[in-house]
C-alpha positions in Angstrom: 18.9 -30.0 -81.8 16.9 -27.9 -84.4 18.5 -25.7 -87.2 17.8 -22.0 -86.5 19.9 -20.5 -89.1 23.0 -20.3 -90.8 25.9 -17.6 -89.6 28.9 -16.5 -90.7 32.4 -18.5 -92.2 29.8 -22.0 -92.4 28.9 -21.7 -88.8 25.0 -22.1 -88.0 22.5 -21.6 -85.3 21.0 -24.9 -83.5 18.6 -24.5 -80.5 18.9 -26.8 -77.3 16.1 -28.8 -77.3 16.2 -31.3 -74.6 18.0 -31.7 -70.9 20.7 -34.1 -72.7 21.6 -31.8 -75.6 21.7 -29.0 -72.7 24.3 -31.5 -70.7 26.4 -31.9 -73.8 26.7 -28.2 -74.2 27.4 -28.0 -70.6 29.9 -30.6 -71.1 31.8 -29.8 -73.9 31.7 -25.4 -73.4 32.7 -25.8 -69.8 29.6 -23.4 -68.6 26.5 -24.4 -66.4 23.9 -24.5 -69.2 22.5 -27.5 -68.1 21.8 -26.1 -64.9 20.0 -23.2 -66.3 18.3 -25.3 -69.1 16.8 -27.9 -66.1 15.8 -24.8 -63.9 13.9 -22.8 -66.8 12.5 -26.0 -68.1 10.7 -26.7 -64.7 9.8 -23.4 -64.1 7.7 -23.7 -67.3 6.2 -26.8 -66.2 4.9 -25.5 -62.9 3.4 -22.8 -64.6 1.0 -25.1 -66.8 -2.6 -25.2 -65.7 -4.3 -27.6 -67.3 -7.7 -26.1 -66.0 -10.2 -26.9 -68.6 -8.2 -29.1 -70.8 -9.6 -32.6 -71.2 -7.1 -35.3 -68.4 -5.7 -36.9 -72.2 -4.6 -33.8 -73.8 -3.0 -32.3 -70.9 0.2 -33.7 -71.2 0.4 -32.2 -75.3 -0.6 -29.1 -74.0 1.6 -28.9 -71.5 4.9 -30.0 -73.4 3.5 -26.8 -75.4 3.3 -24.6 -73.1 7.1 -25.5 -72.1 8.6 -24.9 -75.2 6.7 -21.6 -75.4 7.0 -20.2 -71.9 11.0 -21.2 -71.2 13.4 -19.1 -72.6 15.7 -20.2 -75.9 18.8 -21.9 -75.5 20.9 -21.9 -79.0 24.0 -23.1 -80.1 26.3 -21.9 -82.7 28.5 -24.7 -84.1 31.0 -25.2 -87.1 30.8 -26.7 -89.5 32.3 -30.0 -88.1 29.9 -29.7 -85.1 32.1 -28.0 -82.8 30.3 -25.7 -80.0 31.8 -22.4 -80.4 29.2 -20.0 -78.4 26.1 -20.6 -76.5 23.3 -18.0 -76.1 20.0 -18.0 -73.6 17.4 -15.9 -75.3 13.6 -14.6 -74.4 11.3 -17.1 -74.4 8.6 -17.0 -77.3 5.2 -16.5 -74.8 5.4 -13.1 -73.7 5.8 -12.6 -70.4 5.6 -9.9 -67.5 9.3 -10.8 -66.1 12.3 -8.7 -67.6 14.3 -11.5 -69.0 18.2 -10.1 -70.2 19.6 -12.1 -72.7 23.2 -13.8 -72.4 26.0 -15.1 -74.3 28.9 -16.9 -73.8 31.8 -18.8 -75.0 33.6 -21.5 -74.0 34.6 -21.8 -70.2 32.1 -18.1 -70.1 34.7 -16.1 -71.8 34.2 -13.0 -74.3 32.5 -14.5 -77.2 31.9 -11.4 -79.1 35.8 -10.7 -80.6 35.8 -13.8 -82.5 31.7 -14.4 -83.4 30.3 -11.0 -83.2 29.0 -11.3 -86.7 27.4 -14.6 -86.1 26.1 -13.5 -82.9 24.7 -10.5 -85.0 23.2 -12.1 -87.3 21.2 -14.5 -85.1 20.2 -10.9 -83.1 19.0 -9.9 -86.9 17.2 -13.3 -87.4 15.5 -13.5 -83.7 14.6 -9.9 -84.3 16.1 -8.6 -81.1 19.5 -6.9 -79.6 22.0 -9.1 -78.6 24.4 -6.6 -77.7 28.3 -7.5 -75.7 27.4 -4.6 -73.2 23.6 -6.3 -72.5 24.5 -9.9 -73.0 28.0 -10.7 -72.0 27.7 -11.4 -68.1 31.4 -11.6 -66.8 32.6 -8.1 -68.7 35.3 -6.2 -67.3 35.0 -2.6 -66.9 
């Protein structure tokens, strides 16, 4: 995992950065991460064309393009490690496709009443809205 930044009460922002961290969140927030983490990862690497680019740097370019093109998986944890919310954000290569942001807490509930202002202040750092009414899936009317 890679630091993104630090939230509030000594909680900090990591990002997801391979299939196994992915499974751990999976594993220990009781969500399908994982899932969504494999299916965006090879939907970025079907995308790749390595047209034009020389047979040995296709592989570099395309772990590249991956990390560009799939969409941000972060984890906010305490500060003993503990996985406390888990968001899904836009990917960094701009793209045509409307992509809605979500986060969750553990087992998908409500993660907003306990970590809104860590969820806000990732929003503020990512420069984008991560608002409950956009980004919560499983709200209740």
């Amino acid at each position: 995992m890679r630091f993104v930044c630090d939230a509030a009460d000594g909680q900090s922002w990591f990002q997801i950065e391979t299939e196994a961290e992915a499974a751990e969140e999976s594993r220990l927030m009781g969500h399908a991460v994982e899932k969504h983490y494999r299916r965006a990862q090879d939907a970025a690497a079907h995308s790749f064309s390595p047209d034009g680019i020389p047979f040995i740097e296709q592989e570099i370019r395309r772990a590249t393009h991956v990390r560009r093109a799939m969409p941000r998986f972060l984890t906010l944890r305490d500060n003993e490690g503990t996985p406390l919310v888990t968001a899904m954000l836009p990917p960094l290569q701009p793209s045509d496709l409307v992509f809605r942001p979500i986060v969750v807490g553990q087992d998908n509930r409500d993660p907003y009443p306990a970590h809104g202002d860590s969820i806000g202040i990732l929003a503020r750092h990512v420069r984008t809205t991560l608002d409950r009414a956009s980004c919560y899936p499983y709200r209740r009317a």
